[in-house]
N, C-alpha and C positions, 0 to 999 in steps of 0.2 A: 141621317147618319149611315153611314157603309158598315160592311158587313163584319165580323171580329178578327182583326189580324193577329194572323201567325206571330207567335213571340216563340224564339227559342226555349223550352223549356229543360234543365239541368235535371230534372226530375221522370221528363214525360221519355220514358223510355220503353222500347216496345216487346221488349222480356223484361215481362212482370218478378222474375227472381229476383232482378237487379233493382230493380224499386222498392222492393221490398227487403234487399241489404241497404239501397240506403236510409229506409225510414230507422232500419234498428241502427245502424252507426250516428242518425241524432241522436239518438239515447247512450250515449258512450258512459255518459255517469252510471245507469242504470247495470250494462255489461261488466265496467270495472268491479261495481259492489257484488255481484255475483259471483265473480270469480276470486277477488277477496273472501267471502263466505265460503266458497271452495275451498281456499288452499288452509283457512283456519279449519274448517271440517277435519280436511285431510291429516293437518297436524295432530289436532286433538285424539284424531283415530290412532294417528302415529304415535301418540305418546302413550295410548292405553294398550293399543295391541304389537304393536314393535317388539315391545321386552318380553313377551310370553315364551314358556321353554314348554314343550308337551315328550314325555319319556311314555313307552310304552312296554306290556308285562302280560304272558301268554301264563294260563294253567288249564292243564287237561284237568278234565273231570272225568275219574275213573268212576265205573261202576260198584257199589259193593259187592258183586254175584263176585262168586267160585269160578273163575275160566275154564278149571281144566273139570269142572262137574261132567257129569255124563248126562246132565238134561241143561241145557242152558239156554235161554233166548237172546236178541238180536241186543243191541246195545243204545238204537234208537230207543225201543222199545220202553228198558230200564233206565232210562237219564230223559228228564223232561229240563231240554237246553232254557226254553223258557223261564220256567219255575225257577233257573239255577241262577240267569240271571236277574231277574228280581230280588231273590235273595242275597246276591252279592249287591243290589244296591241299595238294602234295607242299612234302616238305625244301627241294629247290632255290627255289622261288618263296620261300619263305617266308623262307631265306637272303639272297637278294638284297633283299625287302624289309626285315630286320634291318639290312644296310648300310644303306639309303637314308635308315634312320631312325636312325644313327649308331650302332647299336649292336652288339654283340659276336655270332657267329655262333652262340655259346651259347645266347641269350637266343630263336633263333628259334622255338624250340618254342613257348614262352611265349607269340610273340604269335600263333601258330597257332590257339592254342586261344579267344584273344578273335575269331577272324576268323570266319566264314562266309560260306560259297558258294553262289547257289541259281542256278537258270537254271529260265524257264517253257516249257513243253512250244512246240515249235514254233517254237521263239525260237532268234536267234544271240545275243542277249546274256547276258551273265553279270553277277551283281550281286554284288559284294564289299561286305559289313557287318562293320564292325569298330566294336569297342567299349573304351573306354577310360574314365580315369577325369574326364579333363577335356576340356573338348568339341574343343578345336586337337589334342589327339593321338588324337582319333579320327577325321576329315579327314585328319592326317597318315597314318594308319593306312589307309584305306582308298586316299588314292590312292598310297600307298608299294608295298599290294600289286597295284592294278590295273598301276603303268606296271612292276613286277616281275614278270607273267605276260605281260607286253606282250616286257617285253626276255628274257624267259625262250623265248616261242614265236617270236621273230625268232631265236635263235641257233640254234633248231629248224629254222626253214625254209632258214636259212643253210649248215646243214651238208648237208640234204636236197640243195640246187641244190648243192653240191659233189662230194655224191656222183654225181648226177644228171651233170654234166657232166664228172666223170673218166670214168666210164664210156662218154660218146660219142665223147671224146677218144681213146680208147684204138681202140672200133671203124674212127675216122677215120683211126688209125696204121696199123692193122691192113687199112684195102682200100688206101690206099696203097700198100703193101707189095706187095699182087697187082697193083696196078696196072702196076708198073715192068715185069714181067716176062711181061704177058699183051699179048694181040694186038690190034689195031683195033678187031674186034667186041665184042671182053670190055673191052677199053677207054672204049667208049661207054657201057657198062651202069654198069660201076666210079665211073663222073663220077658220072654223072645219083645214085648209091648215095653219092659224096661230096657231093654239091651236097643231098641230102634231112637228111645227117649234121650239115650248116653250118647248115641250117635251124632242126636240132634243137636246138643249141650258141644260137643265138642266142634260140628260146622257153625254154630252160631260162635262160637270162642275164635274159631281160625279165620274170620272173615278178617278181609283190610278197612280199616277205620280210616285211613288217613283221606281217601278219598280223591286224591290228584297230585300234578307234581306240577313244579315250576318248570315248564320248556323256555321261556325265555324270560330272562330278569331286564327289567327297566334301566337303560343306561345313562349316562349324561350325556343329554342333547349338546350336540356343537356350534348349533344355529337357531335362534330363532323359528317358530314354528308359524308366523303369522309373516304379511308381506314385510317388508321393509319400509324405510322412509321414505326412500328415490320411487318405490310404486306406490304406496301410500301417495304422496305428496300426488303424482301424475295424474291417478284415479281422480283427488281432491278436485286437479286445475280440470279434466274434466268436466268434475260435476259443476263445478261451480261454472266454468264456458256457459253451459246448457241452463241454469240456471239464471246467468245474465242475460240469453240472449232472448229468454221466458218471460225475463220483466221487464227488456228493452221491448218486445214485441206487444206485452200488456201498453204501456205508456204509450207506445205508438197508435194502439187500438185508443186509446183514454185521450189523446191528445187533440183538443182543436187546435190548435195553435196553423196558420196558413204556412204550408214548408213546399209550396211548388203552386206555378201558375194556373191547371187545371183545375183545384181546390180552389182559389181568389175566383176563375170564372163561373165554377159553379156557384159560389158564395153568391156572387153581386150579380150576376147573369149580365157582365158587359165584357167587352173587350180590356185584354191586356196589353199596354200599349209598351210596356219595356219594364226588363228584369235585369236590373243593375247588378254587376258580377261582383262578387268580391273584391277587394283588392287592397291592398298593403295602403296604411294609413300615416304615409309620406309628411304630412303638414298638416296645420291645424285652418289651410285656408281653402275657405267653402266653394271659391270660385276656380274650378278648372279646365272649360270649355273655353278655350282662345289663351287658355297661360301655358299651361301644360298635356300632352298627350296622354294614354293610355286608354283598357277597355271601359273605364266610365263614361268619359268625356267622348267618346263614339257612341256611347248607347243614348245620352242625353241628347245627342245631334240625332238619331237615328229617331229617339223620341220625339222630338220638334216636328220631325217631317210627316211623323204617324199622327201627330196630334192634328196638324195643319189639314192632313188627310180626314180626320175622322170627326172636324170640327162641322157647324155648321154651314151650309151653303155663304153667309155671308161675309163669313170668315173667324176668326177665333172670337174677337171682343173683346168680355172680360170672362177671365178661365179662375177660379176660384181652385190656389192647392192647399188642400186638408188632410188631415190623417182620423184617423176616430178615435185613438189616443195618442198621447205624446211617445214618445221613445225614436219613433221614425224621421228620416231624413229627409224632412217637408220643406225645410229652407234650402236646405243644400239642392234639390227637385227645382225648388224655383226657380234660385238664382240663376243654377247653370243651364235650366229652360229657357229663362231670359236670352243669354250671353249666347244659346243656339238658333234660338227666333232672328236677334238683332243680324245673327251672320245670315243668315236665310235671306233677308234684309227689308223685314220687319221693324216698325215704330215700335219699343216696347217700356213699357213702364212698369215696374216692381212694387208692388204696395205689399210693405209690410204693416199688419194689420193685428199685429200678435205685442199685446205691451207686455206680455209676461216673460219675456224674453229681450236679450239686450238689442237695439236699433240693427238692423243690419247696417246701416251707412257707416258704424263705425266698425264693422267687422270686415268692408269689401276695399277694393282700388277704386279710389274715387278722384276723377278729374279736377279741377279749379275750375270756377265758376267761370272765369273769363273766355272758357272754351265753348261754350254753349254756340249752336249756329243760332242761324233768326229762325228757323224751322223748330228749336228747340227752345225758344223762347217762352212757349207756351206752357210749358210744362208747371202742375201742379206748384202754387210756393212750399218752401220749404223742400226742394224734390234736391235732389242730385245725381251728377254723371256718373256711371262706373267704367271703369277703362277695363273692358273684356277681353284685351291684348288683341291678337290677329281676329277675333270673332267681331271686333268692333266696340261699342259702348250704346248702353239702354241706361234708362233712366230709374232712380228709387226712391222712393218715401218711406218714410221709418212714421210710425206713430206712437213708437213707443219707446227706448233707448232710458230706462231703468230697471228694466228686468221686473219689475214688480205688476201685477195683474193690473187692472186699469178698466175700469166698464165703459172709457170711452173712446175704445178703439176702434170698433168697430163702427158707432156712428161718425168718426175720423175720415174711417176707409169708403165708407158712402161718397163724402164730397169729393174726393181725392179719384175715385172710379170715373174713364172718361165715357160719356154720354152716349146714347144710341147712335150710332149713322158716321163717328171718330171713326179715322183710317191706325189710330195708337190701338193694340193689343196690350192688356193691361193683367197683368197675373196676381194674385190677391193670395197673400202667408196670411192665415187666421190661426186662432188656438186650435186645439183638437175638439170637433166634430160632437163627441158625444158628452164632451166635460164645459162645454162655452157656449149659451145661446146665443152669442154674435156670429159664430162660424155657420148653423143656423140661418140667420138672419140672412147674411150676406151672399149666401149660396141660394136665397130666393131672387137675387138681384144679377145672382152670375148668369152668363151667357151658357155656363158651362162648367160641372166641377171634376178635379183630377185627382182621385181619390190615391195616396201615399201608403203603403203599408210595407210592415217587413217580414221577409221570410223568418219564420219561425219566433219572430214576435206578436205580430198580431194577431188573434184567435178569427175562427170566422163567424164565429156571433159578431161582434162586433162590428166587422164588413157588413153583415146582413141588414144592422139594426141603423148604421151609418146611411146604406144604399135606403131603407124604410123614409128615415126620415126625409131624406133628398129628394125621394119621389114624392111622399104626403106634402113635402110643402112646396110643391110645382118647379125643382128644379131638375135639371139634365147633368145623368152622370157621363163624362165622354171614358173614362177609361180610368184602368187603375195602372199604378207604378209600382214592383215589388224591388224592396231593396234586398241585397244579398250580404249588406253589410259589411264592415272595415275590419281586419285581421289587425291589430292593436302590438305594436311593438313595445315591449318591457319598457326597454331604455329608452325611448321615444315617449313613453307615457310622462318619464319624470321630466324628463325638458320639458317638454310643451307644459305643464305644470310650474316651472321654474320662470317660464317665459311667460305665463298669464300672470305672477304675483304681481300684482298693485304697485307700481312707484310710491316710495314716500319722501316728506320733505319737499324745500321748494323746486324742484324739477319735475314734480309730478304736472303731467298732462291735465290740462282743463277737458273736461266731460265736456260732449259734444253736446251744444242744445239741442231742446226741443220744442218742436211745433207746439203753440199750444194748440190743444183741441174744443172743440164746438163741446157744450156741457149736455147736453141732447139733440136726437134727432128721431124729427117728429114720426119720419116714415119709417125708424128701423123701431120705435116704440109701437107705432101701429101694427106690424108685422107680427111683433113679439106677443102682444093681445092675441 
């Protein structure tokens, strides 16, 4: 066998960015669902935060000292901004702004949690932001809780100056008391000690209680305070791009599935003998090497030549084409192998070897018997001609032509395979590989098998356990064939559907016979032992 020929591959490209866009664009299912969860994300945001109105509400916080005193300290000093606002975010303020807003003292928490406090470094003002659903109750909001930190620190400073002057009161009771009963001297002292007490009584009376003033009252927002839906929604198709292309990229990692011919050759460690290209699924007929042109029916000829090359020194034989499961385009592989052999011009014979599947002879162009040369005379009973158009005509046997499985196909396809030292190349359709121990069997018998698989259907286990068995039971893999699969037109699908229903009544077609088959065979039972 030579050495592994170069197969174009659609995949093998030598910037790795680009192989790795198209492993994620197989996964297109996976990017669309991504970005669907995006733009539902994005909405949902949109519908909670879109209608938010946030009004904002400024109050100094004066000091209670005396300004114009003749000993007075800094203003830092006397107001601890901190303390001030913790206590504007306490229960009580938030209480009294609940009433102001006519509502229940239950509900204060509630609106604690829409509010916010900040104060900037260095600053006596405090800035209450409140946020609501519509723009008037969020004005309401913020100045509900400024003039309720207002009237909350006045009933503060109110109780302060009470305490402040019970307590001088009491001293002023108290030198009275010495006064009555002491002398001239101690008398004089006691005044001037009452006269500093009345002093005191009348600056603790003149302080400002209120405490602060509203610099800016909350007004009604015009706009929304949160993004919109056109950024919302943008953000959302973002997040969710990155999000599909996170679990296209996951799936790609998670995927055995063969999606390019470097993965088939490390699979099976053989040569890739052709990678059948896409292409528009014109007809529902199998044979189109010598009826029709395009890029398949050049790779299947390009194939032939590579097979002929890569076969053994004596020449092909019998070439066993198998897949390891079904899904793939194993008949279609053979036929139009056949129809490229015969033009080459090659003896070639077609055994279909698969009864689970309808006969090919009545799915191909097939000649009348009276056409046979005497060189074709020989040909298996039961065989017939196919007319390959300009590629020529090879020969087919069908062993099966019910569609229904059959356990005697494969010792069918035994007698029907032409003998050692034949100048016929004989190509051999079995069931799949890993599901039928006749395919099996028959590929101990082949000269040579051609293993079928498809891009992004068949996994590479499968290859692996396929290529295991072919070598444990002593046969030769020459190469693998990846399909790239038919692009399926809508309307095209329901014809060809229209055009396979069943004749009924008496013009319906007579079913083509079949062969009968041998009920065993002794060397494909000894094999199977």
């Amino acid at each position: 066998m030579t050495g592994p020929t170069h197969v174009h591959d659609r995949y093998d490209e030598p910037d790795q960015l680009r192989d790795q866009i198209d492993r994620l664009l197989c996964h297109r299912g996976a990017i669309a669902l991504g970005i669907v969860l995006g733009l539902l994300g994005g909405a949902a945001l949109a519908l909670t935060q879109a209608h938010t109105y946030t009004s904002t509400s400024e109050v100094l916080v004066r000091s209670t000292a005396d300004p114009f005193g003749t000993v007075s300290v800094g203003a830092d000093n006397q107001i601890s901004m901190g303390t001030e606002q913790q206590i504007a975010a306490g229960a009580a303020v938030a209480v009294r702004a609940a009433r102001a807003l006519g509502q229940a003292d239950s509900k204060a928490a509630a609106l604690g949690e829409d509010l916010r406090i900040t104060s900037r470094a260095k600053s006596q003002v405090l800035r209450f932001t409140f946020t609501a659903r519509t723009p008037q109750n969020a004005a309401r909001g913020a100045n509900a809780f400024a003039e309720a930190y207002l009237a909350d620190r006045k009933v503060r400073n109110e109780a302060a100056v009470q305490r402040a002057g019970r307590s001088v009161e009491e001293q002023i009771k108290a030198v009275q008391a010495k006064k009555k009963d002491a002398g001239d001297a101690v008398e004089q002292a006691l005044q001037t000690e009452l006269d500093a007490l009345h002093r005191r009584i009348v600056e603790i009376n003149s302080r400002d209680i209120d405490g602060g003033d509203i610099v800016r009252r909350g007004e009604v927002p015009a706009r929304p305070s949160g993004p919109g839906w056109t950024t919302l929604l943008v953000l959302g198709l973002a997040g969710g791009l990155a999000l599909g292309i996170l679990l296209a990229w996951l799936r790609s990692a998670l995927d055995t599935r063969v999606r390019s011919a470097q993965e088939a050759r490390a699979a099976l460690r053989t040569p890739v003998l052709g990678l059948l290209p896409r292409e528009a699924d014109e007809d529902d007929a199998l044979l189109s090497v010598g009826h029709r042109g395009g890029d398949r029916a050049q790779t299947y000829r390009a194939l032939a030549h590579r097979l002929r090359r890569t076969g053994l020194s004596a020449g092909l034989g019998r070439v066993l084409v198998v897949a390891p499961r079904r899904g793939a385009a194993t008949e279609e592989v053979a036929v139009n192998l056949a129809a490229a052999l015969a033009e080459c011009g090659e003896e070639v014979l077609l055994v279909d070897a698969d009864p689970g599947t309808p006969a090919l002879t009545t799915r191909l162009p097939l000649l009348p018997d009276d056409a046979r040369t005497p060189r074709e005379a020989s040909l298996p009973e039961g065989s017939r001609l196919v007319d390959a158009g300009t590629a020529g005509r090879f020969a087919c046997w069908s062993g099966g032509g019910t569609g229904a499985p059959g356990p005697a196909g494969g010792s069918a396809a035994v007698h029907r395979m032409p003998t050692e030292g034949e100048a016929r190349t004989a190509l051999v359709v079995t069931p799949p590989l890993l599901e039928d121990a006749d395919a099996l069997a028959l590929a101990q018998r082949a000269d040579g098998v051609l293993l079928v698989a498809g891009l992004g259907a068949t996994r590479r286990e499968d290859l692996e356990r396929a290529h295991e068995l072919i070598d444990c039971s002593g046969g030769t893999v020459l190469g693998t064939v990846l399909d790239g699969g038919r692009r399926q037109d809508p309307l095209h699908a329901v014809q060809a559907v229209l055009r396979r229903r069943p004749a009924r009544g008496p013009q319906a077609e007579p079913a083509t016979p079949v062969v009968a088959l041998p009920a065993q065979d002794e060397t494909l039972t000894a094999s199977r032992g």
